[in-house]
N, CA, C and O of each residue as an XYZ file, in Angstrom:
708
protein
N      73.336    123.996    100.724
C      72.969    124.153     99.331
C      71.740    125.042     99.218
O      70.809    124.885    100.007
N      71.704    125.914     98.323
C      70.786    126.664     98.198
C      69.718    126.183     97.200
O      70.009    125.461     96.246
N      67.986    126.777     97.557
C      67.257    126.474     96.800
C      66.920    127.061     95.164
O      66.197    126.765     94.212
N      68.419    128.544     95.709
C      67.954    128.930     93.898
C      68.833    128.794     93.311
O      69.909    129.018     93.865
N      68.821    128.386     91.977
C      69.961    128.565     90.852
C      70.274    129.853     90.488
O      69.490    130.759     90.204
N      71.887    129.876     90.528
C      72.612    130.183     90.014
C      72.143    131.325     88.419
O      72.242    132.552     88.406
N      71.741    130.605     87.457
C      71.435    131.389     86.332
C      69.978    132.291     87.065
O      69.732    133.486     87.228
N      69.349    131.204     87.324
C      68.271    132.291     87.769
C      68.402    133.794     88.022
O      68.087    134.685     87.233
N      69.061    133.970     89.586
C      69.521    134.864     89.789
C      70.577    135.721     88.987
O      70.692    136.944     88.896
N      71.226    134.807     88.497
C      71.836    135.866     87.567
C      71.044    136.281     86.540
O      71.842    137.019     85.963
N      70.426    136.312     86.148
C      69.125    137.109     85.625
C      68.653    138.168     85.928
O      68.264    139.009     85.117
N      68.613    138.303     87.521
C      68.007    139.140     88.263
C      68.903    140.371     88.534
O      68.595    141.525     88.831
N      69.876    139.894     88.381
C      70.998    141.339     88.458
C      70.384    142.783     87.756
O      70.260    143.065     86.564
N      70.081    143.508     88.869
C      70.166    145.125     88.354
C      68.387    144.947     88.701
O      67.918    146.059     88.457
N      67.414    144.144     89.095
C      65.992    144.113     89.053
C      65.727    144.515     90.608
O      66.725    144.207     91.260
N      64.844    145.027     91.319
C      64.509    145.559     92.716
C      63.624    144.402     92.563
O      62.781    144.188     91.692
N      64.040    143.566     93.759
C      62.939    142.865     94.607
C      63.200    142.877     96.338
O      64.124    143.375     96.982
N      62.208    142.255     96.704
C      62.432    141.845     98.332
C      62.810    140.550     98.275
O      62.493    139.599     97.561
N      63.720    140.747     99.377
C      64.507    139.579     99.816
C      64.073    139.249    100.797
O      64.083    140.099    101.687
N      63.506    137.928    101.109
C      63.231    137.453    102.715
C      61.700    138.073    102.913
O      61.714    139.299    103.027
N      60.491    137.511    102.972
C      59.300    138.136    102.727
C      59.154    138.827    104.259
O      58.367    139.756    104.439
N      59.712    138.462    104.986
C      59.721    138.481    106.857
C      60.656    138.890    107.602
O      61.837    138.590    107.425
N      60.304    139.491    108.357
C      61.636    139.031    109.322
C      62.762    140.443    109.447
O      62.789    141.564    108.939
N      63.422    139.862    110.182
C      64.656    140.947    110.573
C      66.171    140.462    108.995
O      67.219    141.095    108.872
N      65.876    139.609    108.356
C      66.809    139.364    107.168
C      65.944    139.969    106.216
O      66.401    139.878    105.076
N      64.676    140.649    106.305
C      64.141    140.965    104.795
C      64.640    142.363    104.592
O      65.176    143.019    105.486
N      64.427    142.798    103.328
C      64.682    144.173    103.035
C      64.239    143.923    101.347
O      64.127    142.859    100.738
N      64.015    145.529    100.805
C      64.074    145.586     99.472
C      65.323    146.372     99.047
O      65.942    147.181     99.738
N      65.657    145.884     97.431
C      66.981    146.748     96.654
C      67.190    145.864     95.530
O      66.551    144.920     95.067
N      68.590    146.615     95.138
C      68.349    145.469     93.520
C      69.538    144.783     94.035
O      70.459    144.954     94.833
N      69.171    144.095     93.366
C      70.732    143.238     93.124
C      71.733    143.488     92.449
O      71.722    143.058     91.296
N      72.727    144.127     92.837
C      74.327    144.168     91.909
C      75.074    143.476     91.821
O      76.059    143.858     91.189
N      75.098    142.005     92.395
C      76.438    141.176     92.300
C      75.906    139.796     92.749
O      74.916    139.493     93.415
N      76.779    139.132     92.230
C      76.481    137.359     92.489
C      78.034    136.822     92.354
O      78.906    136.905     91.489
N      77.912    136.178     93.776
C      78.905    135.153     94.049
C      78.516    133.595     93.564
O      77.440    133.393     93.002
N      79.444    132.533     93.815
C      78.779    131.289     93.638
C      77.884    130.871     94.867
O      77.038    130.008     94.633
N      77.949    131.286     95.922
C      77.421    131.249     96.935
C      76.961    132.826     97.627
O      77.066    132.820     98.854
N      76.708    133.520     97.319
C      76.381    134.809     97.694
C      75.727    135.512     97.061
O      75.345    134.827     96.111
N      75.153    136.941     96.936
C      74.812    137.401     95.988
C      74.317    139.377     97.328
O      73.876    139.547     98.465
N      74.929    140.606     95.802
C      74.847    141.519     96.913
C      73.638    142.328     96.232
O      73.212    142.265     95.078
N      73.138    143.274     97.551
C      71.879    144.084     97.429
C      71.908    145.164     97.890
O      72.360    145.250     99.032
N      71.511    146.237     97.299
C      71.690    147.637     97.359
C      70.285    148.382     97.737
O      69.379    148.808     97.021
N      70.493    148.362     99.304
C      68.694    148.670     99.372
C      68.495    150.183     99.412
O      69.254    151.094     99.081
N      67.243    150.191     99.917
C      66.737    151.348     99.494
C      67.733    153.082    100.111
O      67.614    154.090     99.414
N      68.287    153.105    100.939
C      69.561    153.661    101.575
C      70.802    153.705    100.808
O      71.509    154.707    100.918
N      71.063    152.999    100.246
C      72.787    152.917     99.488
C      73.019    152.103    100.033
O      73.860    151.542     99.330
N      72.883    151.521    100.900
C      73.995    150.318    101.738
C      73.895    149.026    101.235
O      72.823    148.430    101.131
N      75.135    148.508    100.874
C      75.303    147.140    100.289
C      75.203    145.993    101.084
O      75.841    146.144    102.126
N      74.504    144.615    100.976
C      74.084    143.900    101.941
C      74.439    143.004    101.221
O      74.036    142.980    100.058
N      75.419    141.872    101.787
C      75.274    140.455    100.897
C      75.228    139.289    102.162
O      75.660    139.034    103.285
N      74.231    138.731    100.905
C      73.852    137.533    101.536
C      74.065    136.178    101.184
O      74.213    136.091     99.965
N      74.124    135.323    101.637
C      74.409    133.577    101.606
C      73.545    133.452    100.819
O      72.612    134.255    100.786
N      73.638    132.369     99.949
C      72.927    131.660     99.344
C      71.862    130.813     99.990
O      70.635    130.751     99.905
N      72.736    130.228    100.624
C      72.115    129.038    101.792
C      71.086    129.409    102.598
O      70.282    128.577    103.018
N      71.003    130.897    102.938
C      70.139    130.684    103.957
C      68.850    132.164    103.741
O      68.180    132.862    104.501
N      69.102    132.026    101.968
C      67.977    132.659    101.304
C      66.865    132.020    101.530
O      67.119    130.826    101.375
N      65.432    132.205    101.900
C      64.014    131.973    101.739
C      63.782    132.290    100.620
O      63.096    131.472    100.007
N      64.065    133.125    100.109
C      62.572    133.597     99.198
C      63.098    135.250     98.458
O      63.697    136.089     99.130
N      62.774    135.427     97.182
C      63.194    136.461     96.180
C      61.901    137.007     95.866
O      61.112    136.068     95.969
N      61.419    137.829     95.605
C      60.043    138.297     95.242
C      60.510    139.120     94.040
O      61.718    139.205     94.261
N      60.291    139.727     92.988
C      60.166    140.888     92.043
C      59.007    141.242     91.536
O      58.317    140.387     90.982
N      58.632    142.406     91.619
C      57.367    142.873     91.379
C      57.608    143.010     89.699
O      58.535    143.635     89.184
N      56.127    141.980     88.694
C      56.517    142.646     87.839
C      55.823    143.800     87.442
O      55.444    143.310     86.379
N      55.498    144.570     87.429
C      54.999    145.991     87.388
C      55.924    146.815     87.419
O      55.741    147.927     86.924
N      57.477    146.386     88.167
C      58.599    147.452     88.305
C      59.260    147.167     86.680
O      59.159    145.982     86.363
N      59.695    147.759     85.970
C      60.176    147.553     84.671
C      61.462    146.441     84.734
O      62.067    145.896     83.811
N      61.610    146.341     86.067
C      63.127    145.242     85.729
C      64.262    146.220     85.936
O      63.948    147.203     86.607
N      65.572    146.166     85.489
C      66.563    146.304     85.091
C      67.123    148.423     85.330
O      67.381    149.230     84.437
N      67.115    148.568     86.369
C      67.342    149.909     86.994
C      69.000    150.417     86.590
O      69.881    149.663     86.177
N      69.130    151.924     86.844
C      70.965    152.178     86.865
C      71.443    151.074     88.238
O      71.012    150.780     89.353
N      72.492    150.747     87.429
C      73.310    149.662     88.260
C      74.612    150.078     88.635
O      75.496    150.371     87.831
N      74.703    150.097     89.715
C      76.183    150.866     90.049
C      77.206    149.662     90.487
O      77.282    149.160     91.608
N      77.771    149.410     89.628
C      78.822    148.188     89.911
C      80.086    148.787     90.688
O      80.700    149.816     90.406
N      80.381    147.674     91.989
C      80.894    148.048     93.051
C      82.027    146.986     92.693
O      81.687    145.805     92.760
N      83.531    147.321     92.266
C      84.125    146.003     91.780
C      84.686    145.533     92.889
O      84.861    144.327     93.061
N      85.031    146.462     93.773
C      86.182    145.883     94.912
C      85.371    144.981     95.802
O      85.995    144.212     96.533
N      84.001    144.981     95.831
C      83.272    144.482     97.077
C      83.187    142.823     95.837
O      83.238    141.753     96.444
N      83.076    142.742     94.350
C      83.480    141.438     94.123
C      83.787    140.239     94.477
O      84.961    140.428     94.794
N      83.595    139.128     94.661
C      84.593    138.175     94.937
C      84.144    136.468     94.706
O      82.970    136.185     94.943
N      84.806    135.687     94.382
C      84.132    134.984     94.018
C      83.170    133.816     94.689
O      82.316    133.154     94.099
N      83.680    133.718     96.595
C      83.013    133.720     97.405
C      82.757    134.275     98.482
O      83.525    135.111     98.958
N      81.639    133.917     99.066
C      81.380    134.505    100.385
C      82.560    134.892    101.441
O      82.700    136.000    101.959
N      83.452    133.644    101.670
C      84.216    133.612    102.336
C      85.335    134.510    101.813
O      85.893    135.184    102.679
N      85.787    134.651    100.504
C      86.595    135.532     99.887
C      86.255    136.849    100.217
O      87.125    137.669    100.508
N      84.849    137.170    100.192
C      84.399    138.232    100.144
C      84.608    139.180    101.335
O      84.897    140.377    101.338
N      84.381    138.312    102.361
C      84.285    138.381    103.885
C      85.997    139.065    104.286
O      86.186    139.884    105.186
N      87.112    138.489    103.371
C      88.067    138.429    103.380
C      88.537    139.817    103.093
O      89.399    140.470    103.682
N      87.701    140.172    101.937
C      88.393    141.746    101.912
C      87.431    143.087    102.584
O      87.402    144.290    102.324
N      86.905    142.475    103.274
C      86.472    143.337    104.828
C      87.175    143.141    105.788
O      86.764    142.945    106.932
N      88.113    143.166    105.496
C      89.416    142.902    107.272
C      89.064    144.246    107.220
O      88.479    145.010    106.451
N      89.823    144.282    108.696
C      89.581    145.437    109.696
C      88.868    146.586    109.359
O      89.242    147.754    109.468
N      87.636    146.082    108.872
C      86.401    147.443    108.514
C      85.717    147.051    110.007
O      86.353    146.337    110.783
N      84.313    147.589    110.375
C      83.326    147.989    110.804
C      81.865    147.165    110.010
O      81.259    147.765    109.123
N      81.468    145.880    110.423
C      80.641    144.820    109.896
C      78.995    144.897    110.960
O      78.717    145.087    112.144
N      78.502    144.714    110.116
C      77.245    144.184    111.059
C      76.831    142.739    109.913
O      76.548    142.686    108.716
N      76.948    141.895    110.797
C      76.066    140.804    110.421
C      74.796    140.329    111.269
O      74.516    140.643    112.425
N      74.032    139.405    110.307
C      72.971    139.147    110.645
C      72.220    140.788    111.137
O      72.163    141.292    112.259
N      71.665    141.365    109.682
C      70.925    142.816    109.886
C      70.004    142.522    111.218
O      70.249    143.650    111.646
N      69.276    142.049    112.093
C      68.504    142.241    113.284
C      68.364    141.010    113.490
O      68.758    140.008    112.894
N      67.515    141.255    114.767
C      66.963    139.730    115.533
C      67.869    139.552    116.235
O      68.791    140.348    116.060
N      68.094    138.374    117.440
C      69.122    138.075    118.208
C      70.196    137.837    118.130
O      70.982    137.942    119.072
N      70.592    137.330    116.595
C      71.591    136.890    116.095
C      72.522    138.055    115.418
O      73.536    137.794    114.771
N      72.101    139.196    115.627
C      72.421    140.820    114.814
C      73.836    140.744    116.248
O      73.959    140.630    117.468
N      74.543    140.886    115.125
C      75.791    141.854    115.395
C      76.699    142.456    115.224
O      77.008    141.578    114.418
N      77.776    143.364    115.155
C      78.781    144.357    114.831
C      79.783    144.517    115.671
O      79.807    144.345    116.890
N      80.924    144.986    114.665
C      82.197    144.885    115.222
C      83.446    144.647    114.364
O      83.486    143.710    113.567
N      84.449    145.490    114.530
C      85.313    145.407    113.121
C      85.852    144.119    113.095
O      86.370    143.508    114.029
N      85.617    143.617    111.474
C      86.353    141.947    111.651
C      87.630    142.103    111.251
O      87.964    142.909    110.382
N      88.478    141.278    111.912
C      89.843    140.820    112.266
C      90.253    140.098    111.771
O      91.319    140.405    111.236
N      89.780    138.703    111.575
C      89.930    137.263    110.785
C      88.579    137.021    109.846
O      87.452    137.514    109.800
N      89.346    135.944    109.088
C      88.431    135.210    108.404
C      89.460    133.938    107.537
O      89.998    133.974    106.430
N      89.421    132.685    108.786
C      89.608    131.440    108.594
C      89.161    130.738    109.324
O      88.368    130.999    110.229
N      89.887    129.142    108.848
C      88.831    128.161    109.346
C      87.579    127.801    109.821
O      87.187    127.240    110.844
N      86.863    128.416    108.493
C      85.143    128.375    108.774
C      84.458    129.460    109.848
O      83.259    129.639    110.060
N      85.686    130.170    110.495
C      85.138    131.209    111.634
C      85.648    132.774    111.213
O      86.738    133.054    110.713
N      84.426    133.820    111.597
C      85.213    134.653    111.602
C      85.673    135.355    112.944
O      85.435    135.007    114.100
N      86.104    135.999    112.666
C      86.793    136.919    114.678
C      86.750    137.964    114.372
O      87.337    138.372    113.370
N      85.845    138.914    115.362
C      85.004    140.128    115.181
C      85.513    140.861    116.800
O      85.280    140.308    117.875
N      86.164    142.061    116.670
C      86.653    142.512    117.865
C      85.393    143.688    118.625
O      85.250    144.812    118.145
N      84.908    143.407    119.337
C      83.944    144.308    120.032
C      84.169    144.956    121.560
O      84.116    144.493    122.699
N      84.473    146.385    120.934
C      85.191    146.509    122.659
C      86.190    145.914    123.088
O      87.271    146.060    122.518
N      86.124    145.520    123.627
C      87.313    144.474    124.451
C      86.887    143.188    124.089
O      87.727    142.296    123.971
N      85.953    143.019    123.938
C      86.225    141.027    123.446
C      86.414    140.748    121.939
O      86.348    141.417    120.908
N      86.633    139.685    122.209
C      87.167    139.046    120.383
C      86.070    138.116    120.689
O      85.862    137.578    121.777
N      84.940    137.904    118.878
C      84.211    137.076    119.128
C      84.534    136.176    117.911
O      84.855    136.488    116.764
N      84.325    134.770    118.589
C      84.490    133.586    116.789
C      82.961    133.573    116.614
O      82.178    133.596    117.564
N      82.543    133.527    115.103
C      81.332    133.389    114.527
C      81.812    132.517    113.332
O      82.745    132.717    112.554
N      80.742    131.291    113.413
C      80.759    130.256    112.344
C      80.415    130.578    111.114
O      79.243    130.336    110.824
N      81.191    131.128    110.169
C      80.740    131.346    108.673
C      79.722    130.801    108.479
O      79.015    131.670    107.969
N      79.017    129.671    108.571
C      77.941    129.084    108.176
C      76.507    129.206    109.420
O      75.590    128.440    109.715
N      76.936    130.604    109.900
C      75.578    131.418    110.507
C      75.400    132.509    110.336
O      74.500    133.271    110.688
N      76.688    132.678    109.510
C      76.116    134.267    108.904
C      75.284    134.365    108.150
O      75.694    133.711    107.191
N      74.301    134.771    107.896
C      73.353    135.224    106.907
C      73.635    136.502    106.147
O      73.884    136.537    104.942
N      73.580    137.495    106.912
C      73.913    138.341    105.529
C      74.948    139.376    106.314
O      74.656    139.495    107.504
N      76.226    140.233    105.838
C      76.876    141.290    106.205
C      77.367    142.498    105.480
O      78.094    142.591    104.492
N      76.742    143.465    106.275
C      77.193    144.727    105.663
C      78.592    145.123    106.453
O      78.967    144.698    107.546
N      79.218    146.018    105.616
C      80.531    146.827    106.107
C      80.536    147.965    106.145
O      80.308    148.548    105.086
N      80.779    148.714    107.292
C      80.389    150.520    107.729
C      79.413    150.469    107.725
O      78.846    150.861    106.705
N      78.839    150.107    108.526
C      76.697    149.365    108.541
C      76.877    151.202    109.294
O      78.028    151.599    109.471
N      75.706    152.138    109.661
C      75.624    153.407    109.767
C      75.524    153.214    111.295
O      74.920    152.177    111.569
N      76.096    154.171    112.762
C      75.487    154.123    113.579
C      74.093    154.831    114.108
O      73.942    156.035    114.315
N      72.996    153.664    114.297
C      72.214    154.050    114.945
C      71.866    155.281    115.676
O      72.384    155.713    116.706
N      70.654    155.900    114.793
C      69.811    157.201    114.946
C      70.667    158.112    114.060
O      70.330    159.294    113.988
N      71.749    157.686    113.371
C      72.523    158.638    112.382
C      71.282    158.986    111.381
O      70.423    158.119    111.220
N      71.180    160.144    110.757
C      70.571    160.854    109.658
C      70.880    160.385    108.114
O      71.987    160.415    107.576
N      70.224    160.151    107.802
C      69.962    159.593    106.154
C      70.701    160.310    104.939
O      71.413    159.973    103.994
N      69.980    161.847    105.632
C      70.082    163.045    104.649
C      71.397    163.564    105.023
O      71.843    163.808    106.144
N      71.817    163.660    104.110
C      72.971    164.816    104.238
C      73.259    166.121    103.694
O      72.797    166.365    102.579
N      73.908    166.961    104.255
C      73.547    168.319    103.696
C      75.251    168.672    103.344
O      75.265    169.884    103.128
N      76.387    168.236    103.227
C      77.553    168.532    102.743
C      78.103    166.946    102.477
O      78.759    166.207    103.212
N      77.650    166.776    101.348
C      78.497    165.317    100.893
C      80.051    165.078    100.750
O      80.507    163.954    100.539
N      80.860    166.240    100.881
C      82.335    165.715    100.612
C      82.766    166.045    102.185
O      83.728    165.358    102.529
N      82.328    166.836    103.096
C      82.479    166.430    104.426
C      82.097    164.685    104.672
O      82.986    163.965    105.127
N      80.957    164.195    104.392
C      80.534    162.888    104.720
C      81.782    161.898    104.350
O      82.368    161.110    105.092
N      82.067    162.274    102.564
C      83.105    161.180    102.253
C      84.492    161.500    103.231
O      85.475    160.788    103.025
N      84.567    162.462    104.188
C      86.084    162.675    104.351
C      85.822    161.719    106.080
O      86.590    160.949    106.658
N      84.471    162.192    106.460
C      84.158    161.552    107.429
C      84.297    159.915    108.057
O      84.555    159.418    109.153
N      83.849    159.234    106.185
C      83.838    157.874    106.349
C      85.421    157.438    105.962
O      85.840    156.323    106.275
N      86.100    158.230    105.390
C      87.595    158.193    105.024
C      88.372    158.098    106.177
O      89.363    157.369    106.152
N      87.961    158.968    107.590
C      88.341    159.009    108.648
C      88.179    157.666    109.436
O      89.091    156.938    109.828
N      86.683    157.468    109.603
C      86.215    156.294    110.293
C      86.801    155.282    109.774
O      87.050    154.376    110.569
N      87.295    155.032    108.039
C      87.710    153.496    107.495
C      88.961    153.671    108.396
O      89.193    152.734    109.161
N      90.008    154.998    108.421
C      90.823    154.654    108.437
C      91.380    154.460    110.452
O      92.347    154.009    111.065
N      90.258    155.024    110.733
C      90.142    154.939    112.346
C      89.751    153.573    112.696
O      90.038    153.292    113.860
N      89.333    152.889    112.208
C      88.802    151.688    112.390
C      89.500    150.447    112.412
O      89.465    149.430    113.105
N      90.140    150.855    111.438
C      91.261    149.973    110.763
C      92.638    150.337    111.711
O      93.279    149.287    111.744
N      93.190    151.137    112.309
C      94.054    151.249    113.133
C      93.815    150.791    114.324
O      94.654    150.254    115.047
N      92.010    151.086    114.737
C      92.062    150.501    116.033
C      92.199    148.665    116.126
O      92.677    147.930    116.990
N      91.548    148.398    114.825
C      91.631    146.635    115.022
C      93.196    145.916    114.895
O      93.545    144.816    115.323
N      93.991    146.920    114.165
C      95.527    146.392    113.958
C      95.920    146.283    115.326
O      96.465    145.225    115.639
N      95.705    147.461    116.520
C      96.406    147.654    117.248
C      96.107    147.048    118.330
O      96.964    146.861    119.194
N      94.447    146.510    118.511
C      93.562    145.342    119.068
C      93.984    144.355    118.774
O      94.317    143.587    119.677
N      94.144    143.968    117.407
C      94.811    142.328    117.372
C      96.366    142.065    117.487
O      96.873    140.960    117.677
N      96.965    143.133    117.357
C      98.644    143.273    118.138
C      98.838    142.886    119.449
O      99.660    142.075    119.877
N      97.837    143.671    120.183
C      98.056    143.572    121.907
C      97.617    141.764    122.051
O      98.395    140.970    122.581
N      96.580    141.443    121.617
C      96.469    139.780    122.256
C      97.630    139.032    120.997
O      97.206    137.893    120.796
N      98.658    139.242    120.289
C      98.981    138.136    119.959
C     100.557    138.614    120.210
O     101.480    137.823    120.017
């Protein structure tokens, strides 16, 4: 159970704060979306991050920032829970838990019975829904560049990778079953 309500946060939709004052789970961005148990964040990069309810610390908003920024509503990433949510990231490219020991990546495969199954390389890993803290999908690889200098190369790029990604996990979870 989480320590914040529900309306609260929904309040906060479209406002830039930091999430998590610490740590390898903190970051700043606004908030675009709320699950009953989730809620997603658009940090300072573009990249969408959602996180558990449950295993939120702490919301900060500066008020000095005016509040209420352009909000770019993302409908497909929607859902009405976490676990739903998680659901329509099959065979993408995930990083959960953004850093610390518990950080990891790998296109997910499943998402039942409280676990998900994340194919890495050659192993298949189960992770307990209720240790995920937060997951992005097409998280960027490491030392990749921010800036880009031909944006419809980039979109054809990540068009490639969704769809490279997604063939390799079909054809990964074919061979073991």
């Amino acid at each position: 159970m989480s320590l914040f309500h529900w309306d609260f946060l929904k309040d906060l939709i479209g406002s830039y704060v930091r999430v998590n004052r610490g740590g390898p789970e903190s970051q700043k961005g606004t908030i675009v979306s709320l699950g009953v148990d989730y809620f997603g964040l658009e940090n300072e990069k573009g990249e969408n991050h959602y996180y558990q309810l449950r295993h939120l610390k702490s919301i900060t908003q500066n008020t000095k920032d005016g509040g209420v920024g352009d909000l770019e509503w993302v409908e497909e990433d929607i859902a009405e829970d976490f676990e739903t949510l998680l659901q329509s990231f099959k065979y993408r490219w995930v990083k959960i838990n953004r850093g610390g020991p518990e950080k990891i990546e790998g296109i997910l495969q499943d998402v039942s019975g409280g676990y998900v199954t994340l194919i890495i390389k050659e192993e298949v890993v189960l992770i307990a829904l209720s240790h995920i803290k937060s997951v992005n999908y097409n998280a960027p690889v490491s030392g990749e560049s921010d800036e880009s200098s031909d944006e419809s190369s980039n979109e054809k790029s990540n068009e490639n990778s969704n769809n490279s990604s997604r063939a390799r996990a079909l054809r990964q979870s074919s061979r073991g079953r």
